[in-house]
C-alpha positions as CSV (number, residue, x, y, z in Angstrom):
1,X,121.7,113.7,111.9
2,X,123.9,113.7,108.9
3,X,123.6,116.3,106.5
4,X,124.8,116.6,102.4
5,X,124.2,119.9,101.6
6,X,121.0,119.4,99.8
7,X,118.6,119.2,102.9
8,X,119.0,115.8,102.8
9,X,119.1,114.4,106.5
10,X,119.7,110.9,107.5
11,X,118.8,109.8,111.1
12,X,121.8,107.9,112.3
13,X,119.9,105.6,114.0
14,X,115.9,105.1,113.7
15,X,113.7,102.8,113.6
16,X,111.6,102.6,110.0
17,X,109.0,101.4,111.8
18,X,107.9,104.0,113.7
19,X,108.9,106.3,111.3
20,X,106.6,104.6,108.9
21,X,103.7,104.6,111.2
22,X,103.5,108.3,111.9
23,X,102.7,108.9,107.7
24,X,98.9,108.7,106.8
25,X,97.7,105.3,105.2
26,X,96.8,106.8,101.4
27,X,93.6,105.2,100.4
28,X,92.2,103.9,97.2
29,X,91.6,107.4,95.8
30,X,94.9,109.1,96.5
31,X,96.4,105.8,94.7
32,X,94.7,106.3,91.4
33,X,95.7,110.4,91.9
34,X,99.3,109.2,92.3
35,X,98.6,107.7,89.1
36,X,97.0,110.6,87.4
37,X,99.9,112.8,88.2
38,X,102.3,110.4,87.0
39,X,100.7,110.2,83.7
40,X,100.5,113.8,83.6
41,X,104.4,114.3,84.7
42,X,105.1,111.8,82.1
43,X,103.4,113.3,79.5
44,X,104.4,116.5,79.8
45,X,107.6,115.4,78.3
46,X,106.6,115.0,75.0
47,X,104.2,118.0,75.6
48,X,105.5,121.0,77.1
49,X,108.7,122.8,75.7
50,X,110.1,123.9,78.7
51,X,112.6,121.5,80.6
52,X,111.3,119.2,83.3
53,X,112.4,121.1,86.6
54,X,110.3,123.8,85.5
55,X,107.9,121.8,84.1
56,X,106.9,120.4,87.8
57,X,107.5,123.4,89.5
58,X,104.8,124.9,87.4
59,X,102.7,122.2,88.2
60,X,103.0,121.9,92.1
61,X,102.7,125.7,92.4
62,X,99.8,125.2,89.9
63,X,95.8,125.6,90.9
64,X,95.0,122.3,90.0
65,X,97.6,120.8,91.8
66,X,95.9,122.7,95.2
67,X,92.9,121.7,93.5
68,X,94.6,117.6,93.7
69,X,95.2,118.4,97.6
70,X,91.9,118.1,98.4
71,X,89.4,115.9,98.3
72,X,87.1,115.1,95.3
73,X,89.3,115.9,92.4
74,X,88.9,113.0,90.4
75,X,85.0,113.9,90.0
76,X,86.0,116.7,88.2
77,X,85.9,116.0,84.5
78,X,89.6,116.2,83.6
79,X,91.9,114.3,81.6
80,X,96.1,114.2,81.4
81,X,95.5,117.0,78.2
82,X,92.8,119.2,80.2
83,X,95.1,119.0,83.5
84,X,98.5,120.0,81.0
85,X,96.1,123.0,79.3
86,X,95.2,124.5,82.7
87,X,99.0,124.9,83.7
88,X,99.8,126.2,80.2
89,X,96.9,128.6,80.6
90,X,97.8,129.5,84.2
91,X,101.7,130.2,83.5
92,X,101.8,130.9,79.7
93,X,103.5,128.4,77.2
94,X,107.4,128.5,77.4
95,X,110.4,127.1,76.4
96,X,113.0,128.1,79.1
97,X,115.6,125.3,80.4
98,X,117.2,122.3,78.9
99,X,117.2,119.8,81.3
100,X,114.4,116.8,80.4
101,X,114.3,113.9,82.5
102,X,113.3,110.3,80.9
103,X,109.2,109.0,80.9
104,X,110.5,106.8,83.2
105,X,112.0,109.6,86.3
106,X,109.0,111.5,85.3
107,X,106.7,109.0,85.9
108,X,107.7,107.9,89.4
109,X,108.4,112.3,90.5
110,X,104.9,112.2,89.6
111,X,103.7,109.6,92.1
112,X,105.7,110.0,93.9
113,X,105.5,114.0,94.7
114,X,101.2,113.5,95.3
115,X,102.1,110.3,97.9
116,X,103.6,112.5,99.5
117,X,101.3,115.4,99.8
118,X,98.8,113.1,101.1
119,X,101.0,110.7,103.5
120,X,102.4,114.1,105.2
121,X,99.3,116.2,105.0
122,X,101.3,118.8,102.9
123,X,100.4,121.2,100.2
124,X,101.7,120.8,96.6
125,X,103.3,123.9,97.4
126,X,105.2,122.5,100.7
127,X,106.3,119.9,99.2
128,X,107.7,121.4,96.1
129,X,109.3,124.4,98.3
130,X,111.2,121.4,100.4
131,X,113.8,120.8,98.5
132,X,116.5,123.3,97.0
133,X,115.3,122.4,93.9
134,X,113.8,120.0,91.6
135,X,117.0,118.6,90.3
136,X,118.2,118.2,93.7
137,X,114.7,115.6,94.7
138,X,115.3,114.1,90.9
139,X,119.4,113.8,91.6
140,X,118.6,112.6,95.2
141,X,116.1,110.1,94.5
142,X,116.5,108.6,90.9
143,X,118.8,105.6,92.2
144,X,115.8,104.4,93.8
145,X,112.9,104.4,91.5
146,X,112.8,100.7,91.7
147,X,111.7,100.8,95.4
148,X,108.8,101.1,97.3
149,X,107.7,105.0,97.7
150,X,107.8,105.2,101.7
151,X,111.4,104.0,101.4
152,X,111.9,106.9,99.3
153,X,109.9,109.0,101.9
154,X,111.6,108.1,104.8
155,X,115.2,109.7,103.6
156,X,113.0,113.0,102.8
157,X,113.8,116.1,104.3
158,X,110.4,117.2,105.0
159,X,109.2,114.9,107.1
């Protein structure tokens, strides 16, 4: 394995098939919640005061993201603003950090954090605590936003 300091690790030699294969297939369901997070990551820019790393650690440590883990979410009666009011209401409103990522990067950390919760069978929580930080995922990752999201999976260090 080759490691940079940021709990990235990169199998020297692997096979992406296999690799691939061992994740969970994500369903119809778990799609449009990848897209529901999304929307809510990339709203919360415009939003919330506080920067973005805190932002979406707030939110994967967050009740309705355990809530999101599980099954049958979306038949709760929520919208992006109800979802971004529950967070508020569960941390308190703030306006600590500076760091604000684009709609874009926000967008795809979205998607791309709840595909994974669900392809590894990981909490919200896991998958948050397995990186360094937030801006170390966003530094790590936000070359590739233009790819497919197990490509972006596969170089994960929680997998």
């Amino acid at each position: 394995m080759i490691s940079y300091g940021i709990r990235l690790k990169i199998p020297a030699v692997t096979s992406h098939k296999a690799h691939f294969s061992a994740m969970k297939k994500i369903d119809e369901e778990r799609l449009r919640l990848c897209a529901l997070q999304a929307e809510v990551f990339t709203v919360s820019l415009t939003v919330t005061q506080c920067s973005s790393p805190v932002f979406i650690r707030r939110f994967m440590h967050s009740e309705v993201a355990a809530r999101m883990d599980r099954r049958g979410f979306l038949l709760e009666a929520c919208d992006v603003t109800s979802i971004l009011n529950e967070v508020d209401t569960q941390y308190g409103p703030t306006s600590y950090g500076k760091e604000r990522y684009g709609q874009e990067e926000l967008y795809w950390l979205g998607y791309l954090y709840r595909y994974w919760t669900y392809t590894y069978e990981k909490s919200s929580k896991q998958v948050s605590n397995s990186w360094n930080s937030i801006s170390d995922f966003y530094r790590t990752i936000s070359g590739y936003f233009e790819i497919n999201q197990e490509m972006v999976l596969f170089y994960s260090p929680y997998r």
